[in-house]
N, C-alpha and C positions, 0 to 999 in steps of 0.2 A: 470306537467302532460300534459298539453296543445302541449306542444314541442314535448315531447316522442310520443306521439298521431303524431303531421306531420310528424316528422322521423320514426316512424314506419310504419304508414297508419295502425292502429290497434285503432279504437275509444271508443272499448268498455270496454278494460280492461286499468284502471290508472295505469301510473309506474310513479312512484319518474324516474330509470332505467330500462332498457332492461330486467333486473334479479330482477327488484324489485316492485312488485304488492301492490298497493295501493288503499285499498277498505276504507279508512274510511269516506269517502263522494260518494255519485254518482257522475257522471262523467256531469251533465249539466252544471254548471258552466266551465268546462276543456273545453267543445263542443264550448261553444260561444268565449271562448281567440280564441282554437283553429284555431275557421272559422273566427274573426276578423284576427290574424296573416296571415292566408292563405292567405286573400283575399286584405288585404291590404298593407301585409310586415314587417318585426320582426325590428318593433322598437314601442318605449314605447304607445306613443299611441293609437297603434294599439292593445295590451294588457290591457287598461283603457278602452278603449270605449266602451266596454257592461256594464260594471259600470256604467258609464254616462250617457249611453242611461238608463239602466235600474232607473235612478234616474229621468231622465226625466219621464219616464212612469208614475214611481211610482206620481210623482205632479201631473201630469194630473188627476189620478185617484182620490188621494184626492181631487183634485177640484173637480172632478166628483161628487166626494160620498156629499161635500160640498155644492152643488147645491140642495139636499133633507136633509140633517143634517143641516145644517146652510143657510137658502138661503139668497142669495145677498153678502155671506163671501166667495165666491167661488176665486177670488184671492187673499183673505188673506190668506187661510188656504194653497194653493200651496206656499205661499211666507214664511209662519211658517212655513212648512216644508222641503222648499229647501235653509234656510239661517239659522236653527238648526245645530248650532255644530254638533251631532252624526250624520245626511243622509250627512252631506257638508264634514265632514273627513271623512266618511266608501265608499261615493263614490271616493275618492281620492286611496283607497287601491284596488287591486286585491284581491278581499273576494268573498267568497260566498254569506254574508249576504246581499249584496245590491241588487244581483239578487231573495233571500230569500223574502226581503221584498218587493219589486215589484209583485212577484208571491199569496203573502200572502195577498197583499192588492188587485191585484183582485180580491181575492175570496169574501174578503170582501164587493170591491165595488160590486159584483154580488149579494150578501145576502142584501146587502143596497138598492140595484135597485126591489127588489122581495119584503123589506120590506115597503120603504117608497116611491121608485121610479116609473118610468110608462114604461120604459125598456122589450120589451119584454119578458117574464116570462122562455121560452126557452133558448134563448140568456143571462139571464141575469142566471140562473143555469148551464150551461155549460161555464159562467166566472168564476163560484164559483167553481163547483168540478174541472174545467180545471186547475186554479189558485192553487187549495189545491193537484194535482195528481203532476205539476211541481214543486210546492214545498218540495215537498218530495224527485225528485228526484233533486232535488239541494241542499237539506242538511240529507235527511232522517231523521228520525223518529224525530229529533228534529224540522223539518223543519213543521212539524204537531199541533206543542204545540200552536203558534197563531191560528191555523185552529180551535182547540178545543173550546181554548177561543168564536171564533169566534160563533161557534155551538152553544154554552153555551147560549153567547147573545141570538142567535137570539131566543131559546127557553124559554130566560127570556122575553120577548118585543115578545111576539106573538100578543098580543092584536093590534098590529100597522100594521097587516096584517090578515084581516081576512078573504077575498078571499082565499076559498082553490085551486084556480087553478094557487096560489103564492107561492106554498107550495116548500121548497128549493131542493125536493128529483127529479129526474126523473130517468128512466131506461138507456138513451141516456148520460145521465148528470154521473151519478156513473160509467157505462163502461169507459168514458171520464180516469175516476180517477181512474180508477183500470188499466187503460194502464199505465198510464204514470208515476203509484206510483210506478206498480208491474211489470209489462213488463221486462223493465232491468234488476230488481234484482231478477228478477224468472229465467229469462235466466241466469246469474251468478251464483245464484245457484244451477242450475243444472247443469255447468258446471264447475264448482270451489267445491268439496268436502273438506266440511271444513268450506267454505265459512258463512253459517247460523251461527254455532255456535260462529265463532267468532266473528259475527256482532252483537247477542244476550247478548251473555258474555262480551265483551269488552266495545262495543260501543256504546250500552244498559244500562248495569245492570253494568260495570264500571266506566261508567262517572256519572251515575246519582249517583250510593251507596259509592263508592271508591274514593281514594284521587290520585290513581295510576298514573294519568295524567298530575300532576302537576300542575293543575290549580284554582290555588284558592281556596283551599276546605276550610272547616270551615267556623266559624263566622268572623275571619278578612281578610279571605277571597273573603266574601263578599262586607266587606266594599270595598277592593283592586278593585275590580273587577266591582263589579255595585254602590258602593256610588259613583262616580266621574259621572260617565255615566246620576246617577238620579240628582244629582243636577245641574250638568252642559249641559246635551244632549241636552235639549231643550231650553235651553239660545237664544236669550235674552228673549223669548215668555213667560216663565211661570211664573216669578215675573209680568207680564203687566197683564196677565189672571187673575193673585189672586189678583192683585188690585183693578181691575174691579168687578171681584164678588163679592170683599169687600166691595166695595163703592154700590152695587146692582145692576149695570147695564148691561144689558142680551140685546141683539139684538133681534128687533122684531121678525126677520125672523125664530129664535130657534122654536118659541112654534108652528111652523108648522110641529115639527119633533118629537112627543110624544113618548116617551120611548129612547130619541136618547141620552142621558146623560146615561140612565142604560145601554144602548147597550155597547157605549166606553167604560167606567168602566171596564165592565165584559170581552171586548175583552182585553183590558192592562192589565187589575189584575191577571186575573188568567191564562198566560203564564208565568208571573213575577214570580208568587207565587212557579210553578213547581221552572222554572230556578232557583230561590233561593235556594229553598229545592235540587237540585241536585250538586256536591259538583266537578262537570267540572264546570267552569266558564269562559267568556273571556267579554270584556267589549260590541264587537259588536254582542252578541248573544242576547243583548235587542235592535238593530235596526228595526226588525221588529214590534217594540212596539212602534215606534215613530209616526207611525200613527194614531193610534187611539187619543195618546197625543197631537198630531198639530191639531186633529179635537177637540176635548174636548178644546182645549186650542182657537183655533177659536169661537168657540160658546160661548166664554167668551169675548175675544177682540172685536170682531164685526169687520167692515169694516174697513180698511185700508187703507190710503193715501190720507184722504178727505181733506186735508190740509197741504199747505207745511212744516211745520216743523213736522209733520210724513212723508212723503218722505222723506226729507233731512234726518233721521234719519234711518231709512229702508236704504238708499244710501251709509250711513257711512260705517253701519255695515255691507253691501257686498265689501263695500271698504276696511275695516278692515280683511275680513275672506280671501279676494285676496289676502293681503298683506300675512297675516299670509301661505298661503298658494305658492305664490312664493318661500317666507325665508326660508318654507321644504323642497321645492324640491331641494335647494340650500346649503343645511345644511345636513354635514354628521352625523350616527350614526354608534353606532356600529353593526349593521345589515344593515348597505347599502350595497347591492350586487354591487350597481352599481361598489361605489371607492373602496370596494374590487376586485372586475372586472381589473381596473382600475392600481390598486399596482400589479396585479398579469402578465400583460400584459408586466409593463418595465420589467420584471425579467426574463420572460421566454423566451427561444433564440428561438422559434417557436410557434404557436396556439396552441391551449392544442386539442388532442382530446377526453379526462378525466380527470381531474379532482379528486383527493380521498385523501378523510380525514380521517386519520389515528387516530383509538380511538376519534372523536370527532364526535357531529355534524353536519353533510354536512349542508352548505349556498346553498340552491339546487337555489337559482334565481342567482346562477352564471351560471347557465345554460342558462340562460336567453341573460347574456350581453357577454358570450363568447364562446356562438354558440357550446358547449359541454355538453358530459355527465359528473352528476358529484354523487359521490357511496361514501359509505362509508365503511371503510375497519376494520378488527376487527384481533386485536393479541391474538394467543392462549397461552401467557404468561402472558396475562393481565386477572385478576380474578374482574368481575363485572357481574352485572346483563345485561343479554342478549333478545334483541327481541324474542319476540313467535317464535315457530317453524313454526306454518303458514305465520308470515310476517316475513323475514328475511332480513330486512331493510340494517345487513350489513353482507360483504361476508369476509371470513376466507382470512388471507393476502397470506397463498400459495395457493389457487383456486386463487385467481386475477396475481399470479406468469404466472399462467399456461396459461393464454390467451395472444397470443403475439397480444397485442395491440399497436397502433403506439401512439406516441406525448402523454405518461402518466404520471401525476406528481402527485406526494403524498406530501400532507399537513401532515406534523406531530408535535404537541403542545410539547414544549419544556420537558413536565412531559416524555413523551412517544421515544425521541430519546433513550436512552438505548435500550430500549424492543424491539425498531421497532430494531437499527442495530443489534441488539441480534441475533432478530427472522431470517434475511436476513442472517446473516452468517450464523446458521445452514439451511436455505434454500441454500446454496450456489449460492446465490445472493450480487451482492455488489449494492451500489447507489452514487449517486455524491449530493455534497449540493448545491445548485446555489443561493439561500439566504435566506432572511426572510421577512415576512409578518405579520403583527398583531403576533397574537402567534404562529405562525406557522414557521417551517421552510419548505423550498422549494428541495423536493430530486426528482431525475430522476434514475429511477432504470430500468438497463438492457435493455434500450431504447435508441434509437437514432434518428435522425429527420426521420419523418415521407416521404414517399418515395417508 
């Protein structure tokens, strides 16, 4: 989406392509690749660094909140947090939730600075609604379910703020949140009919009731989806926290931050609780939870690195997650756009200027490494369930006939060559095969180099 966004110069409506609108996220997350690519230039890096940067933020901030929840833990608790399994791989992907959870914790840290802190009380509500209105528009309405949590808390743990001029509401502070929640998506829907109901129906009341998405529903789909995430996310910190609390040992500096254990709790649990109960699942829609977990799991451990062999062991395990982390980027899967990029580039006797996969799944991050658009194509001989009529993810193989596109190659899954040459001779269309790739074969139809 990021791409179609600079080849268009269109930032407000997402496309997969030119013909294919993509609302099931708002578009902040696409804004920042976008203006990192822009300004920096379309190579990998420059697509990772709002990741990065937004994981930097995010430590900061937990040190921040660290500084009035745990005092004197304020580097332990950024070093829990940015050497956890779950922020150390989710900043490694092109996600939404890295910038999700950045946005989510300052709101946080804004309700923490108004509960326990001495942060201007202005300043420190326009972090919180500011924090809770961008988080919305970087994942919508799911992107609220910490923010709730977060509400919850603070309405549990009043008593740690009893100055009402602490109080988290202001009139400057909710306008804040109502731009930046509703702004975009009022304009969209006023301009996209249709638009509402399908963001209500689908992307609402589908993913939370329904299985339709394919992700994880049920009960062993939870285990699929968040068992792996809760035992391992927060490695190596959470067996070191429960051992400490086991043995009794609590850092002084905690019992200066009263209600600061109920507050965590209540922000973790009950976002967790929705996400469970909702039958979409993916592993990094509980990264925004890892916050509250590196501060709960700080005010267990206490201070860190009073002695060389806690360094040396802190040192390992960033030495270990480096390593482990070279080895991916160096190991293929079967979703690497990259080497798919890559097998697709010896084969074709010029740049693609499309890309289309016939009856499948479009890999749209080969958009990515070979500077194209890339669509999906749909046979009206082939009898399967079809995208909504509002999102029409893929286009009829004679409308794609019709547009004389230069430099076009169609991906077609070995199930599908009958159907596809079928369809092309009754179009009175022929194609040429020029090889294979993964499952794919490689056809050029009614095209010639680009010119």
């Amino acid at each position: 989406m990021a791409l179609e966004m600079l080849r268009s110069g269109d930032f407000l409506n997402p496309r997969l392509h030119p013909e294919v609108p993509h609302f099931t996220k708002p578009p902040l997350t696409y804004w920042t690749v976008a203006g990192s690519i822009g300004l920096l230039g379309h190579f990998e890096g420059a697509a990772r660094l709002p990741n990065s940067l937004a994981l930097f933020g995010t430590i900061l901030l937990i040190a921040g909140m660290a500084r009035r929840l745990a005092p004197g833990c304020e580097r332990t608790a950024g070093i829990v947090y940015a050497t956890s399994l779950l922020p150390f791989v989710a900043a490694n992907i092109v996600t939404t939730d890295t910038l999700l959870a950045l946005f989510t914790t300052l709101g946080a840290w804004g309700l923490v600075e108004l509960r326990w802190g001495l942060a201007h009380p202005a300043l420190a509500r326009l972090a919180l609604w500011g924090g809770f209105g961008a988080a919305f528009l970087t994942k919508g309405l799911p992107g609220l379910l910490p923010a709730a949590g977060l509400l919850i808390a603070a309405a549990a743990t009043r008593e740690a703020a009893p100055d009402r001029s602490r109080r988290p509401y202001s009139l400057k502070a909710c306008a804040l949140f109502l731009l930046l929640a509703f702004g975009w998506y009022g304009l969209e829907i006023w301009r996209q009919p249709g638009l509402l109901d399908y963001l209500l129906g689908k992307e609402v009341a589908g993913r939370i009731g329904s299985a339709e998405f394919d992700r994880h529903a049920g009960l062993a789909g939870w285990f699929e989806a968040y068992g792996p995430v809760l035992l391992a996310g927060l490695l190596p910190w959470w067996p070191l926290a429960v051992f400490r609390a086991r043995r009794g040992q609590r850092p002084a500096g905690c019992a200066a931050a009263p209600g600061a254990d109920r507050f965590l709790a209540i922000w973790l649990l009950v976002p967790l609780a929705v996400f469970s109960l909702a039958q979409s699942r993916l592993p990094l829609y509980l990264l925004p939870l890892a916050a509250p977990a590196a501060l709960l799991a700080t005010r267990r451990i206490g201070p860190l690195g009073r002695d060389l062999r806690g360094r040396l062991a802190v040192l390992a395990w960033v030495a270990l997650l480096l390593t482990v982390k070279l080895y991916s980027g160096s190991h293929e899967t079967n979703r690497d756009g990259r080497a798919l990029a890559a097998k697709l580039r010896s084969q074709l006797p010029y740049p693609p200027y499309e890309v289309l996969f016939v009856e499948d799944s479009p890999r749209y991050t080969l958009s990515f490494y070979l500077d194209c658009e890339i669509e999906e194509i749909d046979l009206a001989t082939v009898d399967r369930q079809r995208s909504p009529a509002y999102r029409p993810v893929a286009e009829p193989l004679a409308a794609e006939l019709l547009d004389p596109e230069p430099a076009r190659f169609f991906l077609v899954p070995r199930w599908a060559a009958g159907p596809f040459a079928s369809e092309l001779a009754a179009l009175g269309a022929t194609s040429r095969r020029l090889g294979e790739v993964d499952r794919w074969a490689i056809h050029l139809v009614d095209s010639g180099p680009p010119g």
